[in-house]
C-alpha positions as CSV (number, residue, x, y, z in Angstrom):
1,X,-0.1,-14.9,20.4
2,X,-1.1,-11.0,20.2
3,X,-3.3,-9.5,17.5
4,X,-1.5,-8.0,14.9
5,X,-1.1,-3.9,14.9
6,X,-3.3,-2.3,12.1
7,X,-2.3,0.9,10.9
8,X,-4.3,3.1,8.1
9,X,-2.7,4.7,5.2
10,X,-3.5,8.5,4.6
11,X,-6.3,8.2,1.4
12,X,-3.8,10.9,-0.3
13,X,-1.0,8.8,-0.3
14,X,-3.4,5.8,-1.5
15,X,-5.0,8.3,-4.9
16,X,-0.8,9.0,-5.5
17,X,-0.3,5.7,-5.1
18,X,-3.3,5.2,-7.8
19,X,-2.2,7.6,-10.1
20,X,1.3,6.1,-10.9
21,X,-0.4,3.0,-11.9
22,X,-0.7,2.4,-15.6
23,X,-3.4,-1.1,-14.4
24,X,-5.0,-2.9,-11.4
25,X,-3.0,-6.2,-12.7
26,X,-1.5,-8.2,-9.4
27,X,2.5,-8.4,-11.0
28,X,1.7,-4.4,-11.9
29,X,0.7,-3.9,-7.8
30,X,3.3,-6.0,-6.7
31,X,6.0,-4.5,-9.2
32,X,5.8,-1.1,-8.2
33,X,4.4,-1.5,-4.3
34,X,5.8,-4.8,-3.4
35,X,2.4,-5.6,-2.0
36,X,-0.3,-8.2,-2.9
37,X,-3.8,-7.6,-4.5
38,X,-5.4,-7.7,-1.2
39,X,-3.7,-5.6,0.8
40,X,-4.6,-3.0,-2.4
41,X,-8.0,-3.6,-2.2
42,X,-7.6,-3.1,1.8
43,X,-5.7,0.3,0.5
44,X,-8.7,1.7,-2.0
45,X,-11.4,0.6,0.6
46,X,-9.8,2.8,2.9
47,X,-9.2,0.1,5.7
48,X,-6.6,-0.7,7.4
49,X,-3.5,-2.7,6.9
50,X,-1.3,-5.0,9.2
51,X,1.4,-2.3,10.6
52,X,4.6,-4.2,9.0
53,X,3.4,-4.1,5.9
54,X,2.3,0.0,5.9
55,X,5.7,0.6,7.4
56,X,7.6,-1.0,4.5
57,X,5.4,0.0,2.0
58,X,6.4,4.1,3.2
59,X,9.7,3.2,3.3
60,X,9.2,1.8,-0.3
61,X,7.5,4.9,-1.3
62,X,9.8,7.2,0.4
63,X,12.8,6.0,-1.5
64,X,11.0,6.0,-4.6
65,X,10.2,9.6,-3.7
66,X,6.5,8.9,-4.4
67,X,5.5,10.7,-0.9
């Protein structure tokens, strides 16, 4: 079994991210992201994320032409 790929998110894409938020509520995070309340956390902290996950969330944000 190999160790999952970690990838970072660009903290400018995280503070847009942020900004569309209207709270910090899980269904609110998971509503607009698709992601969970951890991986958030992870996001704000700065730290990084396993690679699946970053690359569907950009995709995610891409279509919803938030980057």
């Amino acid at each position: 079994m190999s160790t999952p790929r970690l990838t970072q998110v660009e903290p400018a894409v995280v503070h847009k991210m942020a900004s569309v938020l209207k709270s910090q509520k899980p269904e609110v995070i998971q509503n607009h992201f698709g992601i969970g309340l951890n991986t958030w956390v992870k996001l704000r902290e700065g730290k990084a994320i396993r690679h699946s996950v970053a690359v569907r969330l950009l995709q995610r944000l891409q279509r919803d032409q938030l980057i």
